[in-house]
C-alpha atoms as a printed R data frame, in Angstrom:
    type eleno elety resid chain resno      x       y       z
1   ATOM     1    CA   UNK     A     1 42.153 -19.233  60.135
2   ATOM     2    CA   UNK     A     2 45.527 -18.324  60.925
3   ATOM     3    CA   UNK     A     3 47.862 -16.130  59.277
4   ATOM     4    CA   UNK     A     4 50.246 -19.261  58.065
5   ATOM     5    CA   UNK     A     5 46.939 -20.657  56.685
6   ATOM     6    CA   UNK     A     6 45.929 -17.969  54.989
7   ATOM     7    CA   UNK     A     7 49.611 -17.393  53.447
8   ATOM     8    CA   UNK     A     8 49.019 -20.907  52.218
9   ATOM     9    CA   UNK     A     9 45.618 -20.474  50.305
10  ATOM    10    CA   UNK     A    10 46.913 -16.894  48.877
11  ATOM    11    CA   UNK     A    11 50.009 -19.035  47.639
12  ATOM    12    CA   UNK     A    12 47.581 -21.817  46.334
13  ATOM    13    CA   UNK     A    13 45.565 -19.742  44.107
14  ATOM    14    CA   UNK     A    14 48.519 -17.850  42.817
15  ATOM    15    CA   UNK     A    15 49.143 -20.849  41.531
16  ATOM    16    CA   UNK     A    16 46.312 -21.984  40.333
17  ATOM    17    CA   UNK     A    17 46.478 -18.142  38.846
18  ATOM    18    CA   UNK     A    18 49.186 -18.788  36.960
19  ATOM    19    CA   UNK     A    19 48.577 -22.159  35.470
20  ATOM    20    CA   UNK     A    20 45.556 -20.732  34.519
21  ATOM    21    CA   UNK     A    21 47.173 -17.982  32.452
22  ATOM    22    CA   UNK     A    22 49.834 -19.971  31.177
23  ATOM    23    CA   UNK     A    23 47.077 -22.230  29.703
24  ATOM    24    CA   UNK     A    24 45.270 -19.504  28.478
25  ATOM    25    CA   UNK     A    25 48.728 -18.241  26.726
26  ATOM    26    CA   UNK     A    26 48.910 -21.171  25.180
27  ATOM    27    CA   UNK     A    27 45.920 -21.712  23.697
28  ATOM    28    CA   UNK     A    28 45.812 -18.091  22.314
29  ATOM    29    CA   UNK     A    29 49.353 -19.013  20.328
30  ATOM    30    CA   UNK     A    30 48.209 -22.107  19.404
31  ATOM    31    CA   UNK     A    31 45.028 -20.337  17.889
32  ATOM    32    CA   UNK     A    32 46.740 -17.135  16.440
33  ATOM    33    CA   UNK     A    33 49.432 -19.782  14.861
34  ATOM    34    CA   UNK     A    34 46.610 -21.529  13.366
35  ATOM    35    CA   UNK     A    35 45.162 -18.709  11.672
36  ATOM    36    CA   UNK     A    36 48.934 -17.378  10.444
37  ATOM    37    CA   UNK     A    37 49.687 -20.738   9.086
38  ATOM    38    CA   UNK     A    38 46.240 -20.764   6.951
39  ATOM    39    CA   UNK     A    39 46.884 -17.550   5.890
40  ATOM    40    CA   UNK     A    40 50.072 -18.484   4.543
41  ATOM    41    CA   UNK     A    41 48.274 -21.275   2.189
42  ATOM    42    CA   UNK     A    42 47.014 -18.391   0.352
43  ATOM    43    CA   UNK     A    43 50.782 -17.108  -0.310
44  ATOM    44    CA   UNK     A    44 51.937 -20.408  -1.124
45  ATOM    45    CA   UNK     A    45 49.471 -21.240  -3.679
46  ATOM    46    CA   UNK     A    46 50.201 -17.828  -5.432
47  ATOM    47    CA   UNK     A    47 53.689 -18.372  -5.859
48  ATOM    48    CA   UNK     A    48 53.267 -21.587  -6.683
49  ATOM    49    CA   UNK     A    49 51.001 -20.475  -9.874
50  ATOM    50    CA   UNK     A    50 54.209 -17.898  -9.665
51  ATOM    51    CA   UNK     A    51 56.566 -21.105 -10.430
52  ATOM    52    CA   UNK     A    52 54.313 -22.921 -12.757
53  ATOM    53    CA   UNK     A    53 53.956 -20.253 -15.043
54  ATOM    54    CA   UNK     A    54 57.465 -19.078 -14.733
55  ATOM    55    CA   UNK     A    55 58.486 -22.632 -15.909
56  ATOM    56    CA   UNK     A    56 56.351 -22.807 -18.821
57  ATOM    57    CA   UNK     A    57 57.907 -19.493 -19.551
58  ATOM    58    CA   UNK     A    58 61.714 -20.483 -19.388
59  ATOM    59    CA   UNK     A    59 60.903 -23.625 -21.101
60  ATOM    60    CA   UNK     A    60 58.671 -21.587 -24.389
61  ATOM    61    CA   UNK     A    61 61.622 -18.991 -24.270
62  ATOM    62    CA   UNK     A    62 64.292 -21.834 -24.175
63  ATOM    63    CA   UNK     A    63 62.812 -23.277 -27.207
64  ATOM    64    CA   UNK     A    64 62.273 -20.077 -28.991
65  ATOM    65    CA   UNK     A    65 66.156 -19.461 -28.294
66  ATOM    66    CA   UNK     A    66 66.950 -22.764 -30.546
67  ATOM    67    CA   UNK     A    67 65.034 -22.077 -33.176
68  ATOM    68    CA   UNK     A    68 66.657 -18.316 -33.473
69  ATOM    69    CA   UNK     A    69 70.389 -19.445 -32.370
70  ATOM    70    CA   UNK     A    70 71.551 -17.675 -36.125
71  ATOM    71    CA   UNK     A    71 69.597 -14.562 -35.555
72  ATOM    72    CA   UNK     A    72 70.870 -11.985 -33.007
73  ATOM    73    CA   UNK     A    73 67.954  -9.591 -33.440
74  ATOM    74    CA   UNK     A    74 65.518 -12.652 -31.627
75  ATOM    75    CA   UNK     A    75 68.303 -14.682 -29.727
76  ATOM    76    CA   UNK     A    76 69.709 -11.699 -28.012
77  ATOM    77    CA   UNK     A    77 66.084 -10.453 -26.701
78  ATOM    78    CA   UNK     A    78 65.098 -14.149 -25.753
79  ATOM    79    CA   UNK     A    79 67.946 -14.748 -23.555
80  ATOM    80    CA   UNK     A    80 67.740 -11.687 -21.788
81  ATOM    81    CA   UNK     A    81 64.009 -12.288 -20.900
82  ATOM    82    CA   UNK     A    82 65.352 -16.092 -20.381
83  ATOM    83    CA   UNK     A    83 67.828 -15.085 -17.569
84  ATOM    84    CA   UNK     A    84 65.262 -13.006 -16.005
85  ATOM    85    CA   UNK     A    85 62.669 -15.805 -16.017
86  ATOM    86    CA   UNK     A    86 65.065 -18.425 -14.580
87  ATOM    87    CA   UNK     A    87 66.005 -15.510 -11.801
88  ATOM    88    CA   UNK     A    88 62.225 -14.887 -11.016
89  ATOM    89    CA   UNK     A    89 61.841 -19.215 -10.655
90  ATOM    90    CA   UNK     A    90 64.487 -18.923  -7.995
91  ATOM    91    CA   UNK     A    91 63.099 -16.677  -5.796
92  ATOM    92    CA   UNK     A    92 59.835 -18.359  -6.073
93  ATOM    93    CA   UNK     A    93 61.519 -21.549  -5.045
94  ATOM    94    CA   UNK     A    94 63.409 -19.420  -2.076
95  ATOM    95    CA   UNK     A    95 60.202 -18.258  -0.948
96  ATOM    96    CA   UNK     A    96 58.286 -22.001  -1.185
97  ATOM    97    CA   UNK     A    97 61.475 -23.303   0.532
98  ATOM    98    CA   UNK     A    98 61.183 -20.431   2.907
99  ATOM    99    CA   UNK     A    99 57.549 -20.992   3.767
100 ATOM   100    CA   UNK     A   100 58.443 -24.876   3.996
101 ATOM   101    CA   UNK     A   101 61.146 -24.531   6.371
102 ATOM   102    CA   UNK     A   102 59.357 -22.626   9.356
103 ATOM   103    CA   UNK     A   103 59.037 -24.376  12.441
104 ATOM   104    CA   UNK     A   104 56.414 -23.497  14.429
105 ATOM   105    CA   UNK     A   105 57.591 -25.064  18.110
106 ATOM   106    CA   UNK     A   106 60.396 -21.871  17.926
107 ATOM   107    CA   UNK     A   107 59.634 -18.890  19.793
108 ATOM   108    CA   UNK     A   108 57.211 -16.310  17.979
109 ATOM   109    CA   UNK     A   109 59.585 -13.956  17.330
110 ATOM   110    CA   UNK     A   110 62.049 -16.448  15.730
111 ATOM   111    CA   UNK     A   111 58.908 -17.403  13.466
112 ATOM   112    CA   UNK     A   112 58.338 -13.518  12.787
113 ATOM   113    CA   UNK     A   113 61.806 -12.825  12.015
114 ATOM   114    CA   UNK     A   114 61.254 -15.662   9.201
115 ATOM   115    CA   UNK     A   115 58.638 -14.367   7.680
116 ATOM   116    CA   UNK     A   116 60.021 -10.460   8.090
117 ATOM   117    CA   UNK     A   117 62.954 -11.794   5.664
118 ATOM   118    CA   UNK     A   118 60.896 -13.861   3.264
119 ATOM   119    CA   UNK     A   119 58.222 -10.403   3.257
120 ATOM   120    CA   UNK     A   120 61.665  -8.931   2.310
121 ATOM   121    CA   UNK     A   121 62.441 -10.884  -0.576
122 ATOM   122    CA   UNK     A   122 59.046 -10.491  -2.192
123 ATOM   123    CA   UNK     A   123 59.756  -6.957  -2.087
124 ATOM   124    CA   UNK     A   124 62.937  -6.874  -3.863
125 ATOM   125    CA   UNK     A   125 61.972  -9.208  -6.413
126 ATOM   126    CA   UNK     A   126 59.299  -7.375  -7.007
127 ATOM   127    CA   UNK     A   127 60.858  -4.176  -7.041
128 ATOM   128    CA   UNK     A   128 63.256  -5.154  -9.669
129 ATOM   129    CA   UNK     A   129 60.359  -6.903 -11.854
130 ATOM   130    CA   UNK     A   130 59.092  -3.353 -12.460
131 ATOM   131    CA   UNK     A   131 62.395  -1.978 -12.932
132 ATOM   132    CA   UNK     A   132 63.506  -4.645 -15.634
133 ATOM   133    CA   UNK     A   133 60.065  -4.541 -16.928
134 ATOM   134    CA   UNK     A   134 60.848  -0.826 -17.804
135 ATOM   135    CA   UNK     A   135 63.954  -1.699 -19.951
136 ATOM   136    CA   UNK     A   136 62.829  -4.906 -21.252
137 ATOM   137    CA   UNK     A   137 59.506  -4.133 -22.282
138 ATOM   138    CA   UNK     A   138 60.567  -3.805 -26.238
139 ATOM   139    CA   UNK     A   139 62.481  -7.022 -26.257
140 ATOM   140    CA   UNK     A   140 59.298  -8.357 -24.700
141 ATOM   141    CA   UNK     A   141 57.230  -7.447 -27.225
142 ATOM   142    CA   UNK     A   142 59.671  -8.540 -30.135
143 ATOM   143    CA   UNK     A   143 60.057 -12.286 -28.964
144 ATOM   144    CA   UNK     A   144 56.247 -12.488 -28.548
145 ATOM   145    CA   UNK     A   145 55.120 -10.978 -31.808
146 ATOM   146    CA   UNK     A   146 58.020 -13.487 -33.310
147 ATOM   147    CA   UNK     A   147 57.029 -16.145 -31.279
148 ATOM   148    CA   UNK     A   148 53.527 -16.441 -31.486
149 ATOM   149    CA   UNK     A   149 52.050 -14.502 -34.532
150 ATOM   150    CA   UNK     A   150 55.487 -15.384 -36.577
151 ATOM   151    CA   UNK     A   151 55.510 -10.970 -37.091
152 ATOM   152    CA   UNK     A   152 59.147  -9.291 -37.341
153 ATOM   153    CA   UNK     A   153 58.685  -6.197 -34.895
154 ATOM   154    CA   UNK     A   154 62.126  -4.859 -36.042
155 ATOM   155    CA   UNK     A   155 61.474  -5.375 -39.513
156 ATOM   156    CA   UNK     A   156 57.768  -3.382 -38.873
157 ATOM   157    CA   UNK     A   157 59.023  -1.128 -37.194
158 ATOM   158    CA   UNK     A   158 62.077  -0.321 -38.986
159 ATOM   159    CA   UNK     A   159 60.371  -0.505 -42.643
160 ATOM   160    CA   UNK     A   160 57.912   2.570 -41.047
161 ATOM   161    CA   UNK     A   161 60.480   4.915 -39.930
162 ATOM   162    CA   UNK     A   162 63.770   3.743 -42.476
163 ATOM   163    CA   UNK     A   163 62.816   7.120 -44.494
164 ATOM   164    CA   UNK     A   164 63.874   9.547 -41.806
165 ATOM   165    CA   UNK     A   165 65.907   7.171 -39.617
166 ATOM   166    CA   UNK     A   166 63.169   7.600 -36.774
167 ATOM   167    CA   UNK     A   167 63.362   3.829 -35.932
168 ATOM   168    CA   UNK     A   168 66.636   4.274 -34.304
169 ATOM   169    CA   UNK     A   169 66.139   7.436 -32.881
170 ATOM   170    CA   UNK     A   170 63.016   5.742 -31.317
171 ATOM   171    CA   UNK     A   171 64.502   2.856 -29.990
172 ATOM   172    CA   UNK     A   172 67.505   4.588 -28.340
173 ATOM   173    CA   UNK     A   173 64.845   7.048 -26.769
174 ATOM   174    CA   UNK     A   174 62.925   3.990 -25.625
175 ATOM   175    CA   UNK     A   175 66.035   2.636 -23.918
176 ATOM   176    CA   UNK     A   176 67.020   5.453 -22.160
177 ATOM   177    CA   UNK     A   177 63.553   6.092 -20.975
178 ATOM   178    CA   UNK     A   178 63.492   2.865 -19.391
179 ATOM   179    CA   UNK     A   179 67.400   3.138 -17.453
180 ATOM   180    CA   UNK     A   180 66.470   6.294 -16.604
181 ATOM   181    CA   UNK     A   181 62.862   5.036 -14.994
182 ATOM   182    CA   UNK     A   182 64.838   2.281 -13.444
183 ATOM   183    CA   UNK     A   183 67.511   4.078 -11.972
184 ATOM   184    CA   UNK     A   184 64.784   6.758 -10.376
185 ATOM   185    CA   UNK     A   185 63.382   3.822  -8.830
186 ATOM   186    CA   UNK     A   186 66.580   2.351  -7.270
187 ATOM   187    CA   UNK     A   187 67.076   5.791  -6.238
188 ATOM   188    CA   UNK     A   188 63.206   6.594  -4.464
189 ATOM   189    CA   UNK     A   189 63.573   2.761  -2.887
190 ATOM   190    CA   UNK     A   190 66.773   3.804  -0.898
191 ATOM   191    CA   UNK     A   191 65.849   7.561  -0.700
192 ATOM   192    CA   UNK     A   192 62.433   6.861   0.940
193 ATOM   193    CA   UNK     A   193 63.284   3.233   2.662
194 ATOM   194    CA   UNK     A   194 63.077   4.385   6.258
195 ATOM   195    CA   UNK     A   195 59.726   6.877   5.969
196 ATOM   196    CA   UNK     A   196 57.750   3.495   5.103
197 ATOM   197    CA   UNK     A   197 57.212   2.683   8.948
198 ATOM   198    CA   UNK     A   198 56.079   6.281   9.933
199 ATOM   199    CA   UNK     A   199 53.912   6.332   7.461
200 ATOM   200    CA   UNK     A   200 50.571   4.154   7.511
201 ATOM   201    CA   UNK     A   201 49.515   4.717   3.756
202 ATOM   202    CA   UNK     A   202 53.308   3.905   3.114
203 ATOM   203    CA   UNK     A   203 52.647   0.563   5.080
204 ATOM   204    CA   UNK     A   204 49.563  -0.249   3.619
205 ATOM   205    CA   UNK     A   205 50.767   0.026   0.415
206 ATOM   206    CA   UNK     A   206 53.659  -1.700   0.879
207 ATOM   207    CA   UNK     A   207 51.903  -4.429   2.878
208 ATOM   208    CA   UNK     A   208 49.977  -4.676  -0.133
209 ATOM   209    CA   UNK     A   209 52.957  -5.294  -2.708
210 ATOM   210    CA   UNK     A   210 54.052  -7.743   0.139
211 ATOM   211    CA   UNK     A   211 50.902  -9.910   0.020
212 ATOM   212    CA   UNK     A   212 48.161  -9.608   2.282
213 ATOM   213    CA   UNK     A   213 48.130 -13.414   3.417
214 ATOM   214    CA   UNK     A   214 52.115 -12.600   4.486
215 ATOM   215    CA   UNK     A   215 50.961  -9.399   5.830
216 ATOM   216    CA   UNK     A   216 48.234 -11.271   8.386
217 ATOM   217    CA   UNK     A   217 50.182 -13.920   8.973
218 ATOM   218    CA   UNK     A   218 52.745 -11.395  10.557
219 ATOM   219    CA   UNK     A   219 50.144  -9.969  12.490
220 ATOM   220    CA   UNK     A   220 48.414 -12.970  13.759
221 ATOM   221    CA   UNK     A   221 51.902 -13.648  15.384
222 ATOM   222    CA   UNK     A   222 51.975 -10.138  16.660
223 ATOM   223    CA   UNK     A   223 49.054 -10.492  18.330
224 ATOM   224    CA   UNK     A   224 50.745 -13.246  20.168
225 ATOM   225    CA   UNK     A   225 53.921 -11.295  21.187
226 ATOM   226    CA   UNK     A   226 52.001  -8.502  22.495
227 ATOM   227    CA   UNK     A   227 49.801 -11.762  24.527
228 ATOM   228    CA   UNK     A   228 52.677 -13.016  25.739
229 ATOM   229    CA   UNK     A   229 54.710  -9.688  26.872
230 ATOM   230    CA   UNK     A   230 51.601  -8.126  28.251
231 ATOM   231    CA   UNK     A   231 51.919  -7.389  32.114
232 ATOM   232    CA   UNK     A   232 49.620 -10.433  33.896
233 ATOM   233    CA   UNK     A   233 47.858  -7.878  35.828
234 ATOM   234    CA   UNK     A   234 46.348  -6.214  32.647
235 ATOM   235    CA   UNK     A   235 44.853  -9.905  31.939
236 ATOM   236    CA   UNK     A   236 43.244 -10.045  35.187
């Protein structure tokens, strides 16, 4: 065998190499892809119980607002906690729509950088759930005494303290309690925002809050990236 020849068989099974490796690349995505889109079943039928009860709840607090429209003390609470219901059905439309709309022939990355924003927007909304929760607990609690066990919490609640004046005193102290718990955590989300990669119980947790079906998903298509931008030598 000749040196030509043996150029040509070197250049043959390079390749043969690399179709071999390109067919092993794909078959990894296609696998890894697989497993991110069952995992994202999981967070689609959770925020799909997400929108089903959030309807029932802006359509039992839409009702409740037309059978209170003369009294401020109910109508007032009700469409507060309305607003915030038909806010919370958006995003979990966003997010269905979000899911919904991935296509899965794009690159990986374009497919992570999809799900990084929609992992995004579960965080916020769920960030500012617990921060309204903290001012609109009371209100809460008013329309569903009202609502479903026909009880006046103002009217309890005021007839116990009307001798000193300690209902109002309470309530204001309630209210501030919960804008000034809110506006801590507006402040420790921004303050702390960047330390959440460097730290892994930081991650975790957050991953957590995320979803962990989003969170796998994200790293099933990780797992592909790295595949794919790994040197070929450190396959062989």
């Amino acid at each position: 065998m000749d040196l030509d020849d043996l150029k040509t068989r070197l250049a043959e099974q390079d390749a043969k190499l690399d179709q071999v490796i390109r067919l092993n690349t794909t078959a990894i995505r296609e696998i890894q892809i697989s497993r991110a889109k069952t995992r994202l079943w999981g967070l689609v039928l959770g925020v799909a119980l997400e929108l089903a009860v959030t309807a029932v709840a802006v359509v039992w607090l839409g009702d409740f607002i037309a059978g209170h429209l003369r009294e401020a003390r109910f109508l007032l609470p009700a469409v507060l906690l309305d607003l915030c219901a038909i806010a919370k059905l958006a995003v979990c439309i966003r997010q269905l729509a979000a899911v919904a709309g991935l296509s899965y022939s794009l690159p990986v990355v374009a497919v992570q950088k999809e799900l990084g924003k929609l992992r995004v927007l579960r965080l916020r909304a769920l960030k500012w759930e617990m921060i309204l929760w903290f001012v609109l607990w009371l209100p809460a609690l008013v329309v569903l005494f009202e609502g479903f066990f026909g009880v006046d919490l103002w009217f309890v609640l005021g007839a116990a303290g009307a001798r000193d004046g300690s209902f109002l005193v309470w309530v204001a102290a309630n209210v501030a309690f919960g804008l000034a718990v809110a506006l801590l955590l507006i402040w420790l989300s921004k303050r702390y925002a960047d330390r959440v990669d460097r730290s892994p119980a930081l991650r975790r947790f957050v991953d957590s809050l995320a979803g962990t079906s989003l969170t796998k998903a994200l790293d099933f298509l990780d797992s592909v990236v790295q595949f794919e931008t790994e040197p070929a030598e450190s396959r062989g």
